[in-house]
KESESE-864486 format. One record per residue: residue number from 1; chain; z, y negated, x of N, C-alpha, C, CB in turn. Coordinates in Angstrom, 1 decimal, m for minus. Each point is the difference from the previous one (the first is absolute). Glycine has a CB too. Layout:
! residues N
(NUM, 'A', (Z, Y, X), (Z, Y, X), (Z, Y, X), (Z, Y, X))
...
***
This chain:
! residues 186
(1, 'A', (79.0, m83.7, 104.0), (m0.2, m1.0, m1.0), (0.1, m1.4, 0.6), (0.9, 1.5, m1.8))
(2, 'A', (m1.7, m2.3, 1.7), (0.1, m1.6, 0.5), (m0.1, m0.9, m0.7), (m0.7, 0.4, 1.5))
(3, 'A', (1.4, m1.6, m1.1), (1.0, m1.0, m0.7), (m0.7, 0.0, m1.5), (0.9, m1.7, 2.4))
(4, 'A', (m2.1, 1.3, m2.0), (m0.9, m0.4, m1.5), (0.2, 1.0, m1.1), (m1.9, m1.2, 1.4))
(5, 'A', (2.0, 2.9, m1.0), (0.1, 0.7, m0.9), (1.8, m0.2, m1.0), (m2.2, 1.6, 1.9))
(6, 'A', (2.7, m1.9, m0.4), (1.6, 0.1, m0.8), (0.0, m1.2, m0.6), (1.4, 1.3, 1.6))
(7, 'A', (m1.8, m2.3, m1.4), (m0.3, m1.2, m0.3), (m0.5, m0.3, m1.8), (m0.5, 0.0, 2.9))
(8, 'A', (m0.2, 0.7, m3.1), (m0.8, 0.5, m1.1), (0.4, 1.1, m1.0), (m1.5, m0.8, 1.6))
(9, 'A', (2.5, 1.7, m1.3), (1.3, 0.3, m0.4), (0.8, m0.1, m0.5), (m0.2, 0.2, 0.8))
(10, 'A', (0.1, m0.8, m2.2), (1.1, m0.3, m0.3), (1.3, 0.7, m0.2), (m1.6, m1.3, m0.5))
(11, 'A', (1.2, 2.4, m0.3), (1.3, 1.5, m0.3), (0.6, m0.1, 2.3), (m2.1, 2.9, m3.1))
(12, 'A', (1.4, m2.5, 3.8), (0.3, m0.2, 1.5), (1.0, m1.2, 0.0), (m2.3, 0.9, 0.8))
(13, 'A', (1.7, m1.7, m1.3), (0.9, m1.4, 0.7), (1.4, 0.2, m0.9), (m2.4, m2.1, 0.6))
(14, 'A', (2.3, 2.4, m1.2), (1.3, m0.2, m1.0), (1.2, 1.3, 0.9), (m1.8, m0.6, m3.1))
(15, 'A', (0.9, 1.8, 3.4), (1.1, 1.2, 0.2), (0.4, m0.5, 1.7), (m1.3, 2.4, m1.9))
(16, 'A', (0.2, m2.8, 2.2), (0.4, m0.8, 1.4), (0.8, m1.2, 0.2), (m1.9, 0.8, 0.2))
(17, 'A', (1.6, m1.7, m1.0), (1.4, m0.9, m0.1), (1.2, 0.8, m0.8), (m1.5, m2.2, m0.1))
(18, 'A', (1.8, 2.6, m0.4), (1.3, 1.3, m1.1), (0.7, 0.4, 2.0), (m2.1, 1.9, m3.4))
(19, 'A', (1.4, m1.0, 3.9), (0.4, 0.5, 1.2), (0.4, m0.4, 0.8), (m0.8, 0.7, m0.3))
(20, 'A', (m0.1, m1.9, 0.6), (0.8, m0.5, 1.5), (1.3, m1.4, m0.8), (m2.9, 0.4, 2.3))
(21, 'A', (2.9, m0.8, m3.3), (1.1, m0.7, m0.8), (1.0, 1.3, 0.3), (m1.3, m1.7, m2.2))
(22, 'A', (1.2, 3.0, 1.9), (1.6, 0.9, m0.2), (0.2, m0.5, 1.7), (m0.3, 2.8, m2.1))
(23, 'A', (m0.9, m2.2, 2.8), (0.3, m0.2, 1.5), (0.8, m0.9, 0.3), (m1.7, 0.7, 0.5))
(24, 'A', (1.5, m1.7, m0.6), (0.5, m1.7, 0.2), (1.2, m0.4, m0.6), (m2.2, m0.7, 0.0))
(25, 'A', (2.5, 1.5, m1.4), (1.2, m0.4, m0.6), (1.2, 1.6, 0.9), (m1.5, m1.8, m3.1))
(26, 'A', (1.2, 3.0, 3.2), (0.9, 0.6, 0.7), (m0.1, m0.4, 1.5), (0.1, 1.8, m1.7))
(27, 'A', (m0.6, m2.4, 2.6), (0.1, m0.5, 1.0), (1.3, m1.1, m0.3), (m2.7, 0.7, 0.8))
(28, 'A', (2.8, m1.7, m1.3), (0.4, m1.1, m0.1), (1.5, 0.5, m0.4), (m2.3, m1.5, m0.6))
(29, 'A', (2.2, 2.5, m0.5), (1.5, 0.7, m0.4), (0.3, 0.2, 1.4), (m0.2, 1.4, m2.6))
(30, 'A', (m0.4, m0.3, 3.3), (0.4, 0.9, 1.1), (0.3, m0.8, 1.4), (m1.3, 1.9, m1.3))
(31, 'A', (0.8, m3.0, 1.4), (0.2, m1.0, 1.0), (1.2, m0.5, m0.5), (m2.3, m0.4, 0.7))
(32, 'A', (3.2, m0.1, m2.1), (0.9, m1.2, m0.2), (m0.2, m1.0, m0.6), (0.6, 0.5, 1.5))
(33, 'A', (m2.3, m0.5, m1.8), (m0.2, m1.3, m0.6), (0.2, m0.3, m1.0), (m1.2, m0.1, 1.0))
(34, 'A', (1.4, 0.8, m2.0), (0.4, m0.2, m1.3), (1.4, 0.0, m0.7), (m2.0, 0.7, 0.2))
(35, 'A', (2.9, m0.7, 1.2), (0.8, m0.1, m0.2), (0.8, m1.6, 0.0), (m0.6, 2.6, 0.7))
(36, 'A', (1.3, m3.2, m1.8), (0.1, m1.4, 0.3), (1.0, m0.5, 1.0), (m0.8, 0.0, m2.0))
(37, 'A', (1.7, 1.0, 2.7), (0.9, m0.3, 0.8), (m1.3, m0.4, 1.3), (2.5, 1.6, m1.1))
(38, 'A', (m2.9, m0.8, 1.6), (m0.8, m0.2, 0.4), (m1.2, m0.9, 0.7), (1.4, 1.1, m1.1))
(39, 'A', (m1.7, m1.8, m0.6), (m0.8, m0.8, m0.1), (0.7, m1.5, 0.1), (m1.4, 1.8, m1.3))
(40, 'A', (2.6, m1.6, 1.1), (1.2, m1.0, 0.3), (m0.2, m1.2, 1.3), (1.5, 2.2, m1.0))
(41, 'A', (m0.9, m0.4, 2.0), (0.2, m0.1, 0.9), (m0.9, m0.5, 0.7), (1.3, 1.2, m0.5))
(42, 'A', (m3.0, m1.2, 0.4), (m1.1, m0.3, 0.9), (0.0, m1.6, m0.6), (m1.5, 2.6, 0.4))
(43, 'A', (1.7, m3.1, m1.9), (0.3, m1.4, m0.3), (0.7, m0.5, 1.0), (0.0, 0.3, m2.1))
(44, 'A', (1.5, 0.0, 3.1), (0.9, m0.1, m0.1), (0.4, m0.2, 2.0), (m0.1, 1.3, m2.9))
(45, 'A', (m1.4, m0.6, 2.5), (m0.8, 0.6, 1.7), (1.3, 0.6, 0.8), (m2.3, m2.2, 0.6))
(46, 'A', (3.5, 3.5, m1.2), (0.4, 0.4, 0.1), (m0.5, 1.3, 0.5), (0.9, m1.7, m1.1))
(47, 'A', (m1.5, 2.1, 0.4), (m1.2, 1.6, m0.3), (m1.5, m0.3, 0.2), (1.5, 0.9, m2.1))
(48, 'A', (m1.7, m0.5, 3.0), (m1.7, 0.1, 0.0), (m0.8, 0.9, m0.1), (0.3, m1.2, 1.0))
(49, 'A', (0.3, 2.4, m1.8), (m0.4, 0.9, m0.5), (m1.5, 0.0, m0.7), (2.5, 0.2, 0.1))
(50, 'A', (m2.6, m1.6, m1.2), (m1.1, 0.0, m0.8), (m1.6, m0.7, 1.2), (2.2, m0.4, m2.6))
(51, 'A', (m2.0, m0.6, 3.2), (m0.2, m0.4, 1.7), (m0.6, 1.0, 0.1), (1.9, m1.1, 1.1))
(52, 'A', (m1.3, 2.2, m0.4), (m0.5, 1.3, 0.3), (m1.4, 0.4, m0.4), (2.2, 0.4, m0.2))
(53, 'A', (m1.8, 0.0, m1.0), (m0.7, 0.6, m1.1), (m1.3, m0.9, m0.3), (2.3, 0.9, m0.9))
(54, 'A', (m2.5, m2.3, 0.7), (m0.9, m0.6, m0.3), (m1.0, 0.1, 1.1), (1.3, m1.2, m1.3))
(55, 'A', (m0.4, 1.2, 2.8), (m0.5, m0.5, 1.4), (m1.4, 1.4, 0.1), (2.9, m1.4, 1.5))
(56, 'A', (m1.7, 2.6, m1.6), (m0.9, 1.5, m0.2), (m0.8, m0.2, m0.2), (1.0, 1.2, m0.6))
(57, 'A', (m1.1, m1.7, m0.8), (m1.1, 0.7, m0.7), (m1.3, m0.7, m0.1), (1.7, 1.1, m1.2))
(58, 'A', (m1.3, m2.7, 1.8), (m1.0, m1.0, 0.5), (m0.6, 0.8, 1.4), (1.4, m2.5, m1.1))
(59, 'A', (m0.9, 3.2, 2.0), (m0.2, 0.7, 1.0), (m1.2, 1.1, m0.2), (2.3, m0.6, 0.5))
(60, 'A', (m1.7, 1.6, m1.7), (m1.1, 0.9, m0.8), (m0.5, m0.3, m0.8), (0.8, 1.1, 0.3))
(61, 'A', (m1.0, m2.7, m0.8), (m1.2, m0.1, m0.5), (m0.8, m0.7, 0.8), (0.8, 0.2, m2.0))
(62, 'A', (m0.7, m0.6, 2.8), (m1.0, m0.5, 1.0), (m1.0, 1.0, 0.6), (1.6, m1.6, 0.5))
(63, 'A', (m0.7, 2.5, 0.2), (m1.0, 1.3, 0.6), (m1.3, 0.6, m1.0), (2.4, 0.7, 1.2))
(64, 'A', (m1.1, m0.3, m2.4), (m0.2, 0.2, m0.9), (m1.6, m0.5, m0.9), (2.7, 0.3, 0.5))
(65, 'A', (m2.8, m1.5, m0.8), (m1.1, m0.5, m0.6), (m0.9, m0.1, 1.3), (1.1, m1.2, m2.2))
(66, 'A', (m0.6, 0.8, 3.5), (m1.2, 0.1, 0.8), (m0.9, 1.2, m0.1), (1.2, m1.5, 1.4))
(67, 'A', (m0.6, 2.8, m1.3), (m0.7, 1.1, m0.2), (m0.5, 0.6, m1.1), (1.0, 0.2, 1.4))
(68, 'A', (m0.8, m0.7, m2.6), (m0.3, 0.7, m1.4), (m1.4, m1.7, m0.2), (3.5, 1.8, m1.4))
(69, 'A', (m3.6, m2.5, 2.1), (m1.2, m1.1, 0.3), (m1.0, 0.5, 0.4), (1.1, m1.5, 0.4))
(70, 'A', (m0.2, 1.7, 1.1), (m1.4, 0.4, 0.7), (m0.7, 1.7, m0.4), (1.1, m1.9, 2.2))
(71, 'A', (m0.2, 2.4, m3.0), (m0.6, 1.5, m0.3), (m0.6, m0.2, m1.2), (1.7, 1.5, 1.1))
(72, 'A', (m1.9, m2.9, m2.2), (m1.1, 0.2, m1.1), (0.7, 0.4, m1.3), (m1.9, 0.6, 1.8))
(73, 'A', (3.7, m0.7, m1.5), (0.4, 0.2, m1.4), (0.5, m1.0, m0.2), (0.1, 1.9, m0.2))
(74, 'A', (0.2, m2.9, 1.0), (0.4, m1.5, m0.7), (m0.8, m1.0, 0.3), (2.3, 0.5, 0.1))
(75, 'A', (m1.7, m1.9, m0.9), (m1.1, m0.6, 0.4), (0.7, m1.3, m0.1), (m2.0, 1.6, m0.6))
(76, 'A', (2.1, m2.6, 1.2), (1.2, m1.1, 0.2), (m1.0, m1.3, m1.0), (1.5, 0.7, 3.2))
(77, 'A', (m0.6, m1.2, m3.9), (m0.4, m1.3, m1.2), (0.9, m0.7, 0.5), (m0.6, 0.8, m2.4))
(78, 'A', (0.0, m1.8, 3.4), (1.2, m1.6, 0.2), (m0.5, m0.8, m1.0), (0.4, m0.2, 2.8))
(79, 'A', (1.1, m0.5, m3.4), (m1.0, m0.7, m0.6), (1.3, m1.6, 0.3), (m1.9, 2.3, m2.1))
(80, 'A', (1.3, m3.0, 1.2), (0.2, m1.9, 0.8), (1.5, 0.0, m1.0), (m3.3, m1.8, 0.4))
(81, 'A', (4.1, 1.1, 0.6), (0.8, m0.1, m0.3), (1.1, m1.9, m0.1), (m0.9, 3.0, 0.9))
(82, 'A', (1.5, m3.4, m1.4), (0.5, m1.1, m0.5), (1.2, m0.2, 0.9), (m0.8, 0.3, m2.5))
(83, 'A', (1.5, m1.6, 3.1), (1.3, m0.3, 0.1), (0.9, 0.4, m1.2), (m0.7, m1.8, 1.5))
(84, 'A', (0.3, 0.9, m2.7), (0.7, m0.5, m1.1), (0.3, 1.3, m0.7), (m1.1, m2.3, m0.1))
(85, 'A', (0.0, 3.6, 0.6), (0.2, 1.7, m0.9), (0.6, 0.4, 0.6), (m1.6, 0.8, m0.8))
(86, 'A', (2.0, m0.5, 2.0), (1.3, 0.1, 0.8), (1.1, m0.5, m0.1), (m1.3, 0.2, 1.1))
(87, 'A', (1.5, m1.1, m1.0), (1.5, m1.0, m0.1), (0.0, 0.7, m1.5), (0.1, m2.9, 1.6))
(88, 'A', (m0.7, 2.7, m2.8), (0.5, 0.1, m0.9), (0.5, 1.2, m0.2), (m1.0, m1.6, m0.6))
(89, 'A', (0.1, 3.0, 0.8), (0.2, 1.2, 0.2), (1.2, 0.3, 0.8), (m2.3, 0.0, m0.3))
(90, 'A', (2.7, m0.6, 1.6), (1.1, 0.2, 0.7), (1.7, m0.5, m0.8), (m2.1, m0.4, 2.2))
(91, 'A', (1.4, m0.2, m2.6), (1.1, m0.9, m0.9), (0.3, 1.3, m1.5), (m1.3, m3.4, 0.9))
(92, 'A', (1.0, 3.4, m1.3), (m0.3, 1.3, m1.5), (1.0, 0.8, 0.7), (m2.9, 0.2, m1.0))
(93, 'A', (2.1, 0.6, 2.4), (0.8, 1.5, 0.2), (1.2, m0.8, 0.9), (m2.3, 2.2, 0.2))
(94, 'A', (2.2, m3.0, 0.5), (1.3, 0.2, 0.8), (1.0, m0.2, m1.3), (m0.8, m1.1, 2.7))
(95, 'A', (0.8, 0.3, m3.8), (1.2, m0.5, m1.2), (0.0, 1.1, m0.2), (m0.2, m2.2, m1.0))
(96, 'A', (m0.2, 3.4, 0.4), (0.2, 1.1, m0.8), (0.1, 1.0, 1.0), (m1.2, m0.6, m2.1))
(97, 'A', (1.4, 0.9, 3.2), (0.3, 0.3, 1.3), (1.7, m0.6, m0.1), (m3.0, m0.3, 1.3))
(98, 'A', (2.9, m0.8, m1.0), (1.4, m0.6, 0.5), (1.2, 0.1, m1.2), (m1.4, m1.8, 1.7))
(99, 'A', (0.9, 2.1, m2.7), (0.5, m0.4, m1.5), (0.7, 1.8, 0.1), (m2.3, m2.5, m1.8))
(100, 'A', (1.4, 3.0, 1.7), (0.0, 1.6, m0.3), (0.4, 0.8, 0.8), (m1.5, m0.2, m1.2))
(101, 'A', (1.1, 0.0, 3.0), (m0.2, 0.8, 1.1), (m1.2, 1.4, m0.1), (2.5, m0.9, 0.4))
(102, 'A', (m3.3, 0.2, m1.3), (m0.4, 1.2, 0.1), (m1.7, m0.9, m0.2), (2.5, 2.2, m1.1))
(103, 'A', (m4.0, m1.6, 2.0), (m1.4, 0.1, m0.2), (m0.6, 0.9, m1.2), (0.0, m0.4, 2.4))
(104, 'A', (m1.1, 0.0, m2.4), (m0.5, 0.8, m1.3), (m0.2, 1.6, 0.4), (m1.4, m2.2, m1.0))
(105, 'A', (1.1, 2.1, 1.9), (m0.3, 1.6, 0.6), (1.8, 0.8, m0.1), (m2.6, m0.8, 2.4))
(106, 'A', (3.6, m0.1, m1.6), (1.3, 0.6, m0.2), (0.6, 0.4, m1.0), (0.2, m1.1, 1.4))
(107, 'A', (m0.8, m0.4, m2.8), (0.5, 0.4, m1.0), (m0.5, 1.4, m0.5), (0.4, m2.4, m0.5))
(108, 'A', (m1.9, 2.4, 0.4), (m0.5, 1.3, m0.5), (1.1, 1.4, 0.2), (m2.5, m1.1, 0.8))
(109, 'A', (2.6, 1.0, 1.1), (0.5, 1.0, 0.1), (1.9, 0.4, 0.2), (m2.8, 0.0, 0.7))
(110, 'A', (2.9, m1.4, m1.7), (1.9, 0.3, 0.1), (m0.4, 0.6, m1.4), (2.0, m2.4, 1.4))
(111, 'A', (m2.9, 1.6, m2.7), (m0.2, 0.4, m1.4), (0.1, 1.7, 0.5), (m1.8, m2.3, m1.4))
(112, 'A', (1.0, 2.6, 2.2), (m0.3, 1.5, 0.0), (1.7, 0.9, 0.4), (m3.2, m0.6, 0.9))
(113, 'A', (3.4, m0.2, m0.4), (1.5, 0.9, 0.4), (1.2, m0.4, m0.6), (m0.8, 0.3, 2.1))
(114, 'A', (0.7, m1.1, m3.7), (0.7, 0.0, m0.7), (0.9, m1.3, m0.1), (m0.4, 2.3, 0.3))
(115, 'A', (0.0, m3.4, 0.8), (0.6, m0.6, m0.1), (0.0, m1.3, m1.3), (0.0, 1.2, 2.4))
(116, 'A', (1.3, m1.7, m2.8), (m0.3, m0.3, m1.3), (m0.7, m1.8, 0.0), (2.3, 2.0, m0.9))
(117, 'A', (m1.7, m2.6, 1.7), (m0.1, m1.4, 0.6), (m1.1, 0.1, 0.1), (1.7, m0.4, 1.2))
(118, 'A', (m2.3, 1.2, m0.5), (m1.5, m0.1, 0.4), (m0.7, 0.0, m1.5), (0.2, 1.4, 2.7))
(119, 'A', (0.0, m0.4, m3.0), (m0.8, 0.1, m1.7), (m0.3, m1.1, m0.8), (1.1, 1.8, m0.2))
(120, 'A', (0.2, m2.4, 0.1), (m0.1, m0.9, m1.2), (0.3, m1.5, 0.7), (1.0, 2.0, m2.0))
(121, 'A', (m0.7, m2.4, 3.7), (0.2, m0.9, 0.3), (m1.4, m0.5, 1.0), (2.7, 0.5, m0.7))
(122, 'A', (m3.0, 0.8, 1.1), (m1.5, m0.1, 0.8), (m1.0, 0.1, m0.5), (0.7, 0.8, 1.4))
(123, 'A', (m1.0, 0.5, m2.2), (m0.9, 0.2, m1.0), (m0.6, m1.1, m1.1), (1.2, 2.0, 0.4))
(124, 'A', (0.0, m2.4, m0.8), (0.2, m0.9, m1.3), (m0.3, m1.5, 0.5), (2.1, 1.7, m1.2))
(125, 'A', (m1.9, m2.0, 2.4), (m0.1, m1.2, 0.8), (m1.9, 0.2, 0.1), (3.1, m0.2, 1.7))
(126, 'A', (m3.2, 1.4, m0.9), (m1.8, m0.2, 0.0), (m0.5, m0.3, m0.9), (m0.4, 1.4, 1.0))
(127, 'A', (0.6, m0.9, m2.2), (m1.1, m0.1, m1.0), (0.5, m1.5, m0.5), (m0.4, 2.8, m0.8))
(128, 'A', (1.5, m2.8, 0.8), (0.1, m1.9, m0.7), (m0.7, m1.1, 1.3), (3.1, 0.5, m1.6))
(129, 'A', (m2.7, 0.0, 2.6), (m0.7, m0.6, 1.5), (m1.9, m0.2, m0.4), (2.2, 1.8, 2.0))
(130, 'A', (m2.5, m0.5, m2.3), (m1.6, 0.0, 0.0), (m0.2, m0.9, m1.3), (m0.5, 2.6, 1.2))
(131, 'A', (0.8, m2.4, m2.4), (m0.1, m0.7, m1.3), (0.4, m1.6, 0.4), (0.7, 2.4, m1.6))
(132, 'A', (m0.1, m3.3, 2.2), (0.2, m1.1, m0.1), (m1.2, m0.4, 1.0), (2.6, 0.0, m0.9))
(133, 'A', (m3.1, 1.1, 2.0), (m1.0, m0.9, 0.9), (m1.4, 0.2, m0.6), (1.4, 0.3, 2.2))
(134, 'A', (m1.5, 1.2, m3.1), (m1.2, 0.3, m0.8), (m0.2, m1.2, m0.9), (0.2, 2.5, 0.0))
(135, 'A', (1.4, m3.5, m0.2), (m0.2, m1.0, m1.1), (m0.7, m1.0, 1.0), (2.2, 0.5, m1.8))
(136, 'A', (m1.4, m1.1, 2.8), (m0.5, m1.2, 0.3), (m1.3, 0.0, 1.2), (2.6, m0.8, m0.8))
(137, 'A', (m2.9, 2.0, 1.3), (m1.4, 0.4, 0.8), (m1.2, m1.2, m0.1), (0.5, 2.7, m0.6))
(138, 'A', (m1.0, m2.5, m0.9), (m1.2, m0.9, m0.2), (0.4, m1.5, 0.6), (m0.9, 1.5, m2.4))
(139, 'A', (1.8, m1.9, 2.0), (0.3, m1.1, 1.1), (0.5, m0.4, 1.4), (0.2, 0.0, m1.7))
(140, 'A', (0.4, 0.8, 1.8), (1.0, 0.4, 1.6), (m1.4, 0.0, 0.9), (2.5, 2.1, m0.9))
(141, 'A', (m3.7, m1.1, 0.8), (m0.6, 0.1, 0.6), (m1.9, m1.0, 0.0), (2.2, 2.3, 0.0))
(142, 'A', (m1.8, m3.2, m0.9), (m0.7, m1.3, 0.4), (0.6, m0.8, 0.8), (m0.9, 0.1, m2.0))
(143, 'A', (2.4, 0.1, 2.0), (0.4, m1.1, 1.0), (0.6, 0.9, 0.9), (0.5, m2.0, m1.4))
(144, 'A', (0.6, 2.3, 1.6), (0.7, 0.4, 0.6), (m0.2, 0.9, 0.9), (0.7, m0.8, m1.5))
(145, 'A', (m1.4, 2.0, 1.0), (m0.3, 0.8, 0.2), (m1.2, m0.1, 1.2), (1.2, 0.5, m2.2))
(146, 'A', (m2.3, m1.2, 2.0), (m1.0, m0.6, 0.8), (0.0, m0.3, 1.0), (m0.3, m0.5, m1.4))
(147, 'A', (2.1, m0.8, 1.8), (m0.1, m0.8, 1.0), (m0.2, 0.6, 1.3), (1.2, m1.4, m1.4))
(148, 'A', (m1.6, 1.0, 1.8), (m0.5, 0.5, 1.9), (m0.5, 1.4, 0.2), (2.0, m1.4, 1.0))
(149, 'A', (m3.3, 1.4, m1.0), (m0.6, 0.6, 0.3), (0.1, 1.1, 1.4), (m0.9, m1.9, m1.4))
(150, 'A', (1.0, 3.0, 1.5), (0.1, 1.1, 1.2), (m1.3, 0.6, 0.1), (2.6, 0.7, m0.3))
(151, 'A', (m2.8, m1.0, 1.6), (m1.5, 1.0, 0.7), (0.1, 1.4, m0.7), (m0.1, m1.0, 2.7))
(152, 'A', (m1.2, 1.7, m2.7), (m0.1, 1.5, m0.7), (m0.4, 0.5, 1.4), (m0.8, m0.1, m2.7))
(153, 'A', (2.1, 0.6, 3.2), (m0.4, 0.8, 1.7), (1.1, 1.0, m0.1), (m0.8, m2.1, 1.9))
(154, 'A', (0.3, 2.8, m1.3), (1.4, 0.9, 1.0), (0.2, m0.4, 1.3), (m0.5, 2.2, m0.9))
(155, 'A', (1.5, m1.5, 1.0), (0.8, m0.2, 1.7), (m0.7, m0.2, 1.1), (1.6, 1.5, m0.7))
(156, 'A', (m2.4, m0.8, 0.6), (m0.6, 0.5, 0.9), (m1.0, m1.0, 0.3), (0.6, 2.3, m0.5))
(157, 'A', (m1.4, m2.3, m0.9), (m1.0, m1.0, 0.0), (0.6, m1.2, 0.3), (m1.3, 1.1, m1.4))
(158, 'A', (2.6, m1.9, 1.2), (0.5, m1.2, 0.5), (m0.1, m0.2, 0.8), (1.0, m0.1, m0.7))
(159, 'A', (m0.2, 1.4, 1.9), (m0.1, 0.0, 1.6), (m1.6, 0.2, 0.3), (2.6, 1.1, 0.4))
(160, 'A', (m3.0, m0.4, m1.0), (m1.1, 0.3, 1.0), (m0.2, 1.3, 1.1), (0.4, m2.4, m0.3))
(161, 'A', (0.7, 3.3, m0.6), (0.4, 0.8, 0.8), (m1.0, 1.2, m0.2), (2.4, m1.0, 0.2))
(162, 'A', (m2.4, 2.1, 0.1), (m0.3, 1.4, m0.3), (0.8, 0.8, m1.2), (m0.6, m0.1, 2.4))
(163, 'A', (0.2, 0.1, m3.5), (1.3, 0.7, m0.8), (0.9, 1.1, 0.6), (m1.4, m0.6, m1.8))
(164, 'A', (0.8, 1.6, 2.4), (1.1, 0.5, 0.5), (0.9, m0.4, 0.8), (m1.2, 1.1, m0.4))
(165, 'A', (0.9, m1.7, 0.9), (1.0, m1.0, 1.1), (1.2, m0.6, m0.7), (m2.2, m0.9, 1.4))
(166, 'A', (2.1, 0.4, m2.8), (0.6, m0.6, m0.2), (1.2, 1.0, m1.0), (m1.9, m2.0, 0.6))
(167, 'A', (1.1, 3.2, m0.8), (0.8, 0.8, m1.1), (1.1, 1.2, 1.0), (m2.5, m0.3, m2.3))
(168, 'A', (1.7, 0.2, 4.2), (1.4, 0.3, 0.7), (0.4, m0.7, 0.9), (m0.3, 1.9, m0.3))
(169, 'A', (0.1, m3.3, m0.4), (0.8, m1.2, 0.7), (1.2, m0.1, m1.0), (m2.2, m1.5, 1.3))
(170, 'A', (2.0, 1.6, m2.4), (1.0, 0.0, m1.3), (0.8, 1.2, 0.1), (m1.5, m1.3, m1.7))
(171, 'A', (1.1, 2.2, 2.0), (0.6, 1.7, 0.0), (1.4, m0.7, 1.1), (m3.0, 2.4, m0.2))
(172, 'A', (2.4, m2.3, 1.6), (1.0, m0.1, 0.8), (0.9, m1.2, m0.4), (m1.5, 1.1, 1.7))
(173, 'A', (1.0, m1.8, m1.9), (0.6, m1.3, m0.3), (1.6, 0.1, m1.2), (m3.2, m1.0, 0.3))
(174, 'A', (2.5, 2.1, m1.0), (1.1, 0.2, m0.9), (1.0, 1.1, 0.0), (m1.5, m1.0, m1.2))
(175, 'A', (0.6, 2.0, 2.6), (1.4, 1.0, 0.4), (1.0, m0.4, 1.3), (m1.7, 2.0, m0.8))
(176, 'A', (0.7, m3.1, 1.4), (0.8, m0.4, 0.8), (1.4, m0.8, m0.9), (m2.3, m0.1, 1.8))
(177, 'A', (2.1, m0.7, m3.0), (0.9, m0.8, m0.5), (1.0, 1.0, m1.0), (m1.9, m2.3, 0.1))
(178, 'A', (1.4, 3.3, m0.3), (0.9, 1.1, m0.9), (1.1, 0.3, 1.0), (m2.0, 1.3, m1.6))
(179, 'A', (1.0, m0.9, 3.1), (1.2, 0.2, 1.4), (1.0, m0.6, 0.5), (m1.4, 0.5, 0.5))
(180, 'A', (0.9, m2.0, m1.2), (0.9, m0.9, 0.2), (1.0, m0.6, m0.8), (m1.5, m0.1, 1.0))
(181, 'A', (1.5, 0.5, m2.4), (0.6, 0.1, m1.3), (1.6, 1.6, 0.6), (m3.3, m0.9, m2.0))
(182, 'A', (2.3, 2.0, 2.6), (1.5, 0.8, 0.1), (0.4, m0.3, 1.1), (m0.3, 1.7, m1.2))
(183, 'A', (m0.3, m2.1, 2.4), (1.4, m0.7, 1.0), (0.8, m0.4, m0.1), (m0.7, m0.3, 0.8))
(184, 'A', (0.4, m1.2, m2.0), (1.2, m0.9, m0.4), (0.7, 0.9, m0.8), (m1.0, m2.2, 0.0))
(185, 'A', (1.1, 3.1, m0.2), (0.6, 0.6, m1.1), (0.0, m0.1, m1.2), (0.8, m0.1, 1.4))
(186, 'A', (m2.4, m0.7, m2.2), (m0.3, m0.2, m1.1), (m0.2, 1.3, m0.5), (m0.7, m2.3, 0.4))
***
């Protein structure tokens, strides 16, 4: 089946996102990530446990989408991006991040393993989080949102490089730094 078929899929796309979400939320349990001591400690840059975990799986999705590209079941949408949608965006998650210790994906999957904080202090934070920016959006993003313009490129296309080149220039790049994470004893 190729991309356009799954693409066109909608019952597919739904059982396909359902799956790899369990995937992603018992990885994150089973790695620590959802755990807030944890998540503390990488605030705390005590623990780099979560580090880890992000670094991974930026590792496996690189390989990863390069091959599910070039084999005709994915298909990459860059699209243009803002200073001002960043900072503000960065600003949103790091406060409810720093406030809570816990990401939206974490929270998902502390909610899933009972934890109560997460429920009603993560959970309860998203949706009041999304509802005050769903409020002020139509404005935020005439101004704010807008300011400074970012090229619509990839990496690769920046450099100039060969995409593969760049997706096991990133590979090594990041096992070499994971290698370097357990020497120090991180």
């Amino acid at each position: 089946m190729k991309f356009s078929q799954l693409h066109n899929n909608k019952k597919a796309q739904v059982v396909l996102g359902l799956c790899f979400g369990i995937v992603f939320g018992f990885l994150l349990q089973k790695g620590g990530a959802t755990s807030y001591d944890v998540i503390m400690g990488q605030l705390m840059l005590t623990d780099f446990t979560v580090l880890k975990i992000m670094a991974s799986a930026v590792a496996v999705g690189l390989v990863g989408f390069f091959l599910l590209n070039h084999a005709g079941y994915a298909q990459r949408h860059v699209k243009a991006g803002t200073i001002g949608s960043n900072v503000v965006g960065g600003l949103i998650f790091g406060l409810g991040f720093g406030l809570l210790g816990y990401c939206p994906g974490t929270v998902a999957g502390a909610v899933g393993q009972g934890a109560l904080d997460a429920l009603f202090g993560g959970f309860g934070g998203l949706l009041i989080g999304v509802g005050i920016f769903a409020r002020f959006y139509p404005s935020l993003n005439r101004t704010v949102l807008a300011y400074g313009k970012i090229q619509k490129e990839t990496v690769h296309e920046l450099l100039g490089l060969p995409e593969w080149l760049v997706v096991l220039a990133g590979c090594i790049g990041i096992v070499a730094f994971l290698y370097l994470l357990e020497v120090a004893g991180f």
